[in-house]
N, C-alpha and C positions, 0 to 999 in steps of 0.2 A: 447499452450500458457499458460503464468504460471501468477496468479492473487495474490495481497497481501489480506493476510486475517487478512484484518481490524479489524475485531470483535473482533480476536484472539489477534492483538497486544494491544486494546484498553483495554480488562481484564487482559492482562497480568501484562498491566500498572498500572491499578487501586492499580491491587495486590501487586505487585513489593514495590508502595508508599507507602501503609500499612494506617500506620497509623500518617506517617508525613503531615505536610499541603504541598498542591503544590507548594507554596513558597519556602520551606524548599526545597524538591525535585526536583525542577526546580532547584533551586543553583546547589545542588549535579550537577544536568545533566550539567549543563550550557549554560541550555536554560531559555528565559524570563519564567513566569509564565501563561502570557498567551496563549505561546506556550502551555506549558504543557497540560491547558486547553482543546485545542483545540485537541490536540492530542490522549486525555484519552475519548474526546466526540466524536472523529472517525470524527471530521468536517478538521481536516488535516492530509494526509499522512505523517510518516515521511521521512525525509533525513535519508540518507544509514548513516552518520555522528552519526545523533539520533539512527535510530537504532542500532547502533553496540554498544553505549555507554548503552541503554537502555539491551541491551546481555550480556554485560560484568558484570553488575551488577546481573544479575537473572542467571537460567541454561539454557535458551531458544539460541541455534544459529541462525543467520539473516535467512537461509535459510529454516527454520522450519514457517517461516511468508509466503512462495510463495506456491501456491498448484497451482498444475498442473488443468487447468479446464474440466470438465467431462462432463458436460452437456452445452455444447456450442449452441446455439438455432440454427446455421446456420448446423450442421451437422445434423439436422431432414432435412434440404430440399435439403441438397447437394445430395443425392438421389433420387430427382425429377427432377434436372436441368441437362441441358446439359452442353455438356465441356466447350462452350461459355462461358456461364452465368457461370460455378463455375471460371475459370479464372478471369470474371470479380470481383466478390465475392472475390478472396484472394486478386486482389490487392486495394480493397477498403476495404478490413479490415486492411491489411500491412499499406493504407496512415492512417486509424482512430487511428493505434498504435501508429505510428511517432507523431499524432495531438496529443492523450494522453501523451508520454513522453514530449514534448517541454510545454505541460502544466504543467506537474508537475513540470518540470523544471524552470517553470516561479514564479509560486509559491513559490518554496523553495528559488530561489532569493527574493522574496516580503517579506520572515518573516526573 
């Protein structure tokens, strides 16, 4: 499973604006400003929209933001469980995925 690495866009970002005010910056993107805000303090994921505009500007591609996860806390005890329980375990991480996208999905409607 591939996770966006937040931290990585939010410094990217910082970087990227330099030394315009977010105002300025946010016009360039054409997003509000306190979009911007919110984006550079890691308190919103962006839209694939933002990000690619946010790429196009810098040398970073959208795909250099997903990292494959390494240290998943459920593969320490999928080696203790039986085939039962790891069954149950994929498909109650498959529904928490679907509940995480329709939430981001909610979100990115709401800004």
């Amino acid at each position: 499973m591939k996770s966006f690495n937040l931290e990585k866009f939010c410094n990217d970002l910082v970087s990227l604006r330099g030394e315009k005010t977010q105002a300025i910056f946010a016009k360039e993107l054409n997003i509000n400003r306190s979009t911007l805000s919110l984006l550079e303090s890691g308190k919103q994921v962006p839209s694939l929209e933002i990000l690619n505009k946010v790429c196009n500007l810098g040398t970073v591609q959208p795909n250099e933001y997903f990292l494959e996860n390494q240290n998943d806390g459920l593969l320490y005890l999928m080696g203790t469980l039986d085939d039962n329980d790891k069954e149950k375990i994929d498909e109650m991480m498959e529904r928490i995925n679907i509940k995480e996208k329709y939430e981001m999905l909610s979100r990115r409607c709401m800004s």
